[in-house]
N, CA and C of each residue as an Amber inpcrd file, in Angstrom:
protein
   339
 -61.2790000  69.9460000 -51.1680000 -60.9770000  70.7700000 -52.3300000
 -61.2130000  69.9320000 -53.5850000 -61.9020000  70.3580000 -54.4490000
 -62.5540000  69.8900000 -55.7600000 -61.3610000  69.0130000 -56.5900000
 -60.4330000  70.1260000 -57.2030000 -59.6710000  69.6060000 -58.3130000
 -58.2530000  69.9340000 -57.7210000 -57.8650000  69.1070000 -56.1140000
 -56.7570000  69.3360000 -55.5770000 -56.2580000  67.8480000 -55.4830000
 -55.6220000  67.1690000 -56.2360000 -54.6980000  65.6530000 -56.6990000
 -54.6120000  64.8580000 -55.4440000 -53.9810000  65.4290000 -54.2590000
 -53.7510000  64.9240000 -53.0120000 -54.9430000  65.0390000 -52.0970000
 -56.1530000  65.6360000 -52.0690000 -57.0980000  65.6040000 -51.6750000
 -58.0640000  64.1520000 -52.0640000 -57.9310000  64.4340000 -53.1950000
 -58.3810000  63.2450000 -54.3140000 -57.9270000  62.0760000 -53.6870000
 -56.7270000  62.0190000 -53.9740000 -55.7200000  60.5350000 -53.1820000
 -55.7610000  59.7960000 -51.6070000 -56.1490000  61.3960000 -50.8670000
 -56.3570000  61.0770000 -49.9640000 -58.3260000  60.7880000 -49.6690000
 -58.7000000  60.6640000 -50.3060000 -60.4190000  60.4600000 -50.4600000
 -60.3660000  59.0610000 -51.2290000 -59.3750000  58.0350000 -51.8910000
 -59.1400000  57.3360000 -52.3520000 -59.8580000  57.2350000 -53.6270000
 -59.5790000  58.2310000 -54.3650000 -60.3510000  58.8750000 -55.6400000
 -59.2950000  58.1070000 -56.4270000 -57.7260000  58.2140000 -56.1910000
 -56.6040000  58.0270000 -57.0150000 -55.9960000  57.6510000 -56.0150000
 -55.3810000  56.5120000 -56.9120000 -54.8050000  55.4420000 -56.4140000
 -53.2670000  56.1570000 -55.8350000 -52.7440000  55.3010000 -54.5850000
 -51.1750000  55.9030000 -54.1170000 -50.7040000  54.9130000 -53.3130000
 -49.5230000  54.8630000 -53.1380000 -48.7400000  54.1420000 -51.8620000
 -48.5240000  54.3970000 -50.7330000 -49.5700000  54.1180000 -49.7360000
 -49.7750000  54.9510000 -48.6660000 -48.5950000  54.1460000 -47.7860000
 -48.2210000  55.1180000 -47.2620000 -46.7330000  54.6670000 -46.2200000
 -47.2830000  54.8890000 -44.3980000 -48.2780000  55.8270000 -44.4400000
 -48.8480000  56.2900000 -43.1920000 -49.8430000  56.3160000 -43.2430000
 -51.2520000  56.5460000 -42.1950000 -51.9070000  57.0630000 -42.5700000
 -52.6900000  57.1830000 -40.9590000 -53.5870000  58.6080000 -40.7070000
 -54.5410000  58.4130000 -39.8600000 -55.4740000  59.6330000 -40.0080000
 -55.8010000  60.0620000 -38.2660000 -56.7010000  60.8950000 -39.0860000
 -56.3990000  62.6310000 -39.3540000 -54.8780000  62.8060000 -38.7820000
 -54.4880000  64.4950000 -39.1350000 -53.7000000  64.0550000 -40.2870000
 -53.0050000  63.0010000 -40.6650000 -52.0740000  63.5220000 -41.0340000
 -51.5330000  61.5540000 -42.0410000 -51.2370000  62.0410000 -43.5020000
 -51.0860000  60.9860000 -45.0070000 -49.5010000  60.7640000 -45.0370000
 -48.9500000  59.9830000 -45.3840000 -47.8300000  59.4650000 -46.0240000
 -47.3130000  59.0710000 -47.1940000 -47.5430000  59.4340000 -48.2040000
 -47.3180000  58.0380000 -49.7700000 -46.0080000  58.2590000 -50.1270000
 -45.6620000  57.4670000 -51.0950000 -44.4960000  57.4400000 -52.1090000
 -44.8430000  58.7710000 -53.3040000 -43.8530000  59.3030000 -53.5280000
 -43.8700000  60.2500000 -54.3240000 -43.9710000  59.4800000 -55.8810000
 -44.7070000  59.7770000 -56.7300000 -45.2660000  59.1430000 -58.2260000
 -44.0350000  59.1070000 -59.3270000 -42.8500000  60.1970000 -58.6590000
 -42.0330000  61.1670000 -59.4810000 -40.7080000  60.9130000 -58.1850000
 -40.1070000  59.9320000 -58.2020000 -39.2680000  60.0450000 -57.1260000
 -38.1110000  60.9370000 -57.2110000 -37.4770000  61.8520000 -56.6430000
 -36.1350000  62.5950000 -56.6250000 -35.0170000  61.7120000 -56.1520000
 -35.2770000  61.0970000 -55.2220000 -34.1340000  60.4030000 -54.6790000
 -34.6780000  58.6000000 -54.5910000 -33.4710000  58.0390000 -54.4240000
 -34.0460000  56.0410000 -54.0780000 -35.4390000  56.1460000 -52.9500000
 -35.7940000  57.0450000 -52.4030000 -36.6910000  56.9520000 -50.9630000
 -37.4150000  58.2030000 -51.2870000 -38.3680000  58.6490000 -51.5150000
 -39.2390000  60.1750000 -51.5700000 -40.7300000  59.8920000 -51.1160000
 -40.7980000  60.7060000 -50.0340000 -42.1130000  60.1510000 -49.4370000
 -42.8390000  61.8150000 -49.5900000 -44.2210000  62.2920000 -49.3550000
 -44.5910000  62.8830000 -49.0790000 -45.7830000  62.7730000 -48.1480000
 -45.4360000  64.0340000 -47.1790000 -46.3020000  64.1420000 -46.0170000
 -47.0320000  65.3930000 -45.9910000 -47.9480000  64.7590000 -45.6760000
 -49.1930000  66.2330000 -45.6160000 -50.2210000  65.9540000 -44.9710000
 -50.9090000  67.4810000 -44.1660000 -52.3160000  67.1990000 -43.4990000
 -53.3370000  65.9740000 -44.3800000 -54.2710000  65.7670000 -43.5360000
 -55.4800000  65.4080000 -44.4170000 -56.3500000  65.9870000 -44.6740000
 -56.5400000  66.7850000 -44.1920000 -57.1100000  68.1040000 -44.4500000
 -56.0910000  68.9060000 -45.3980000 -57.6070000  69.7820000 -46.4120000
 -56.3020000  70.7390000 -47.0080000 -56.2880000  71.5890000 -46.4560000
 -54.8450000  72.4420000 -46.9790000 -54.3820000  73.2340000 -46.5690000
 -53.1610000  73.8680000 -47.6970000 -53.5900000  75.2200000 -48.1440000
 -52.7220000  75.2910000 -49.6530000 -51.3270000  75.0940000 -49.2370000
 -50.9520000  75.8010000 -48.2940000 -49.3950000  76.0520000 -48.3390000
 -49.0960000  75.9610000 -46.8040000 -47.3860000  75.9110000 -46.8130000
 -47.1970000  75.8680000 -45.3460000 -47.3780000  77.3840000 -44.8790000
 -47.3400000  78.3390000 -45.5410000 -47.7020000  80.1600000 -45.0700000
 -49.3200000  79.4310000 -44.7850000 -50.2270000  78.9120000 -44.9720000
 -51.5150000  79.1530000 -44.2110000 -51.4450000  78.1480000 -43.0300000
 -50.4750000  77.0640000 -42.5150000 -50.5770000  76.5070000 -42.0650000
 -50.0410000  76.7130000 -40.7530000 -49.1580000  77.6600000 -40.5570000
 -48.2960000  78.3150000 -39.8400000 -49.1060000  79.5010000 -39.0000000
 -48.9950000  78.9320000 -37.4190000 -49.4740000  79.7850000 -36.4820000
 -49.9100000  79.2150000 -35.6200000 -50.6880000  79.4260000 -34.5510000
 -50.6740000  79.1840000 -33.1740000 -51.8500000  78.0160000 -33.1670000
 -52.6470000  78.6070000 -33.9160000 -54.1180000  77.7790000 -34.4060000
 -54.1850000  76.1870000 -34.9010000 -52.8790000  76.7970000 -36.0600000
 -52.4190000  74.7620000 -36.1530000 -50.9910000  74.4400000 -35.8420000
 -50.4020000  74.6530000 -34.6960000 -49.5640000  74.5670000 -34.1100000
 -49.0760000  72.9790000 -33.7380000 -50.2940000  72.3960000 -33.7100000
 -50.2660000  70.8000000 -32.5690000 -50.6880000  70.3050000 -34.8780000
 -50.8850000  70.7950000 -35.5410000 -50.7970000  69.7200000 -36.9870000
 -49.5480000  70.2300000 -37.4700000 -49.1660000  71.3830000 -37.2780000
 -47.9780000  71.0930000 -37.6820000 -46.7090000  70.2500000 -37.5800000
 -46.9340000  70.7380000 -36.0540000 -45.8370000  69.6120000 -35.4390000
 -46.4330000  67.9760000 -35.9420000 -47.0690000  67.7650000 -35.6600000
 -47.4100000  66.1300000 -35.9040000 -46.9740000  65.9410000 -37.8120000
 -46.9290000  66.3960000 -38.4010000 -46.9800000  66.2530000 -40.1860000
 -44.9380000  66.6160000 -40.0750000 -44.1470000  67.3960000 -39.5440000
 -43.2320000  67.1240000 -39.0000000 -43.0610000  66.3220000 -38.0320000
 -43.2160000  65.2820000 -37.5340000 -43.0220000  64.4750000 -36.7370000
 -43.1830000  63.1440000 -37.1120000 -44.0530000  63.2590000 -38.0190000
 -44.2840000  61.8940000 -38.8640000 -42.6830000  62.2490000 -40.3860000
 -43.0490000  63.1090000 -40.6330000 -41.8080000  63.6100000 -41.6970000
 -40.3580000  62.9120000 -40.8140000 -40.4700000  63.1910000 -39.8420000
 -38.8670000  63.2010000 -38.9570000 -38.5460000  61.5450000 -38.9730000
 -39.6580000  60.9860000 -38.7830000 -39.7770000  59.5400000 -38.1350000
 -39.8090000  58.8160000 -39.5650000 -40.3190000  59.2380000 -40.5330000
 -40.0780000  58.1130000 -41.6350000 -38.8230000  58.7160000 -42.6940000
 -37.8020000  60.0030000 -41.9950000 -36.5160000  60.3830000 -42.3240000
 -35.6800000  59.5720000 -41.9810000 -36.1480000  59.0380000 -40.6490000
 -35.2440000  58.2580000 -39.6450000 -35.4230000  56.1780000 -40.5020000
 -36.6040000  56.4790000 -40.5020000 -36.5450000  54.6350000 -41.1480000
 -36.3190000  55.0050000 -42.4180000 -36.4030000  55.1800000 -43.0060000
 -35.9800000  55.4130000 -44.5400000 -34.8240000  56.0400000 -45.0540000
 -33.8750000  57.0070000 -44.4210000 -32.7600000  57.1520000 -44.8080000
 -31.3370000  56.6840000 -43.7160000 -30.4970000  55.7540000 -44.1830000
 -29.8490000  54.8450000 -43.0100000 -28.6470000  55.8960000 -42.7220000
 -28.4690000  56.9230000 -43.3880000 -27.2700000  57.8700000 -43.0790000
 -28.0400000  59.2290000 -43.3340000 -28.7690000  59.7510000 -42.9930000
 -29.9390000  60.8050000 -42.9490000 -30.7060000  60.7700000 -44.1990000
 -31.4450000  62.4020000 -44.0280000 -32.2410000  62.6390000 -44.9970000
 -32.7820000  63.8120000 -45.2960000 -33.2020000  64.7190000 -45.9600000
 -33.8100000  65.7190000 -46.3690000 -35.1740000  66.0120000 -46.1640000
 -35.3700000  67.1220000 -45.5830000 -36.5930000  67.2930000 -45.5860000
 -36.8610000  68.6170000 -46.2660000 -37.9390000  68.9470000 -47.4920000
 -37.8460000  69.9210000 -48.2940000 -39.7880000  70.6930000 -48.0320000
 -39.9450000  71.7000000 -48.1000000 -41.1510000  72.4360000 -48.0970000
 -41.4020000  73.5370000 -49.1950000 -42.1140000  73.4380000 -49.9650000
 -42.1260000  73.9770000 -51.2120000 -43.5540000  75.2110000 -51.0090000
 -43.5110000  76.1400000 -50.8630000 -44.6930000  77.1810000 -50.9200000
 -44.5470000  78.0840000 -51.4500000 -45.8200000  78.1770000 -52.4930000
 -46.2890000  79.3510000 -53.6810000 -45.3470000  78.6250000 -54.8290000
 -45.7840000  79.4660000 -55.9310000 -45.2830000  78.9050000 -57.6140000
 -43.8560000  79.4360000 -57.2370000 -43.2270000  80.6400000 -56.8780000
 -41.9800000  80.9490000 -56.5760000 -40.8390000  79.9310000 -55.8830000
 -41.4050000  79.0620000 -54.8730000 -40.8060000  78.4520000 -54.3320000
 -40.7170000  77.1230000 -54.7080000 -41.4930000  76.6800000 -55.9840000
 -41.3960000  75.4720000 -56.5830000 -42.4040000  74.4930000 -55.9020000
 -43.8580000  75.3510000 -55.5300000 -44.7290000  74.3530000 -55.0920000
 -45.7480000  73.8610000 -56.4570000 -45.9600000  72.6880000 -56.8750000
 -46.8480000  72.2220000 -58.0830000 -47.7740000  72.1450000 -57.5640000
 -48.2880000  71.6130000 -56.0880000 -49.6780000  71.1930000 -56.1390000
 -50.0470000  72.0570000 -54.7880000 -51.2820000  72.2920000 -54.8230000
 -51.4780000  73.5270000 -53.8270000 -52.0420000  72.5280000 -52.8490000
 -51.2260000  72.1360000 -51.7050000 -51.8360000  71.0770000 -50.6110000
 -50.2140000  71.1040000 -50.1700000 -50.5000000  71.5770000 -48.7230000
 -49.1550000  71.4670000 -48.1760000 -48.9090000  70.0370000 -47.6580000
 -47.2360000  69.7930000 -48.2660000 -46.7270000  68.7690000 -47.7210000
 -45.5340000  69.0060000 -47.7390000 -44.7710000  67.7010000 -47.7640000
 -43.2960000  68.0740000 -47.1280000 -42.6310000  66.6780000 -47.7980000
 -41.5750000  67.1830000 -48.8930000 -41.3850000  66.0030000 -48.9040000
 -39.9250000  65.4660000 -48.1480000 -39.5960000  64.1890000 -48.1250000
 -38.9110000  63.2920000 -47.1850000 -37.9150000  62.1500000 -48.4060000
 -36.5520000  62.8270000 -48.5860000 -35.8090000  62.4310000 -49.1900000
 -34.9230000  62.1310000 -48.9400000 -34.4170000  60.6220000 -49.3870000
 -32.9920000  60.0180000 -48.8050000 -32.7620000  58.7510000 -49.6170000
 -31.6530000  57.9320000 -49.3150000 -30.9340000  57.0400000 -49.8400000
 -29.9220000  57.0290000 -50.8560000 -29.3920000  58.6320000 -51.5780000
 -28.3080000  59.3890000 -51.6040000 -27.7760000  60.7780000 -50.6550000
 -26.5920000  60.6580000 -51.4110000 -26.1000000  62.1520000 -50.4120000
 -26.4170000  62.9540000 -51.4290000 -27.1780000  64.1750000 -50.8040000
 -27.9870000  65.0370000 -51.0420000 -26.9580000  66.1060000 -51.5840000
 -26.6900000  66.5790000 -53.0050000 -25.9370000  68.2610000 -52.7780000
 -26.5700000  69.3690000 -52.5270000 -25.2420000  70.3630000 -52.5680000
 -26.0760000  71.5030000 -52.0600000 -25.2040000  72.3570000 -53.0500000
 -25.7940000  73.5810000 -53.2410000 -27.0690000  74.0110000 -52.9840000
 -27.9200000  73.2420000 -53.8200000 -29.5170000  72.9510000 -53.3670000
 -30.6120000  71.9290000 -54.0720000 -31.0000000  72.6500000 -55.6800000
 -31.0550000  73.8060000 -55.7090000 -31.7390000  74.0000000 -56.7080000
 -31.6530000  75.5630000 -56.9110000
């Protein structure tokens, strides 16, 4: 995708802190942290939102982009962590490339937002 930030980042167009990396599925530090620890995870491939990502077809990337999410919840937050999914402008997604972000090293309130 042309003028998609995380596409870019992940093409090493723009520079990031890669925490993971292979070939389904990116890791970095969030630019804009919410919490002491904010990682974001996403295909490497795009993919606008988690509504297109969802279904039988990418079933085995989903799970893996959650699974990497779960596993750097687990090293990175020592008393848990948050995991947040943001899809469409309604739901507070900024950049159209699904990811997930991975927040911890406070206690989280609720309700988020």
């Amino acid at each position: 995708m042309v003028d998609c930030i995380f596409c870019k980042i992940i093409a090493g167009e723009i520079p990031a802190k890669f925490i993971r990396r292979d070939d389904d599925v990116v890791a970095i530090a969030d630019a804009n942290p919410q919490a002491p620890s904010h990682l974001l995870v996403m295909p490497s491939k795009h993919i606008a939102n988690i509504a297109d990502l969802a279904g039988l077809a990418n079933a085995a990337l989903l799970s893996r982009v959650f699974d990497v999410a779960t596993k750097l919840g687990k090293e990175h937050g020592k008393h848990g962590f948050r995991l947040v999914v943001n899809s469409g402008a309604d739901g507070g997604q900024t950049v159209d490339h699904m990811h997930v972000h991975v927040l911890s090293g406070r206690f989280m309130e609720w309700p988020p937002g």
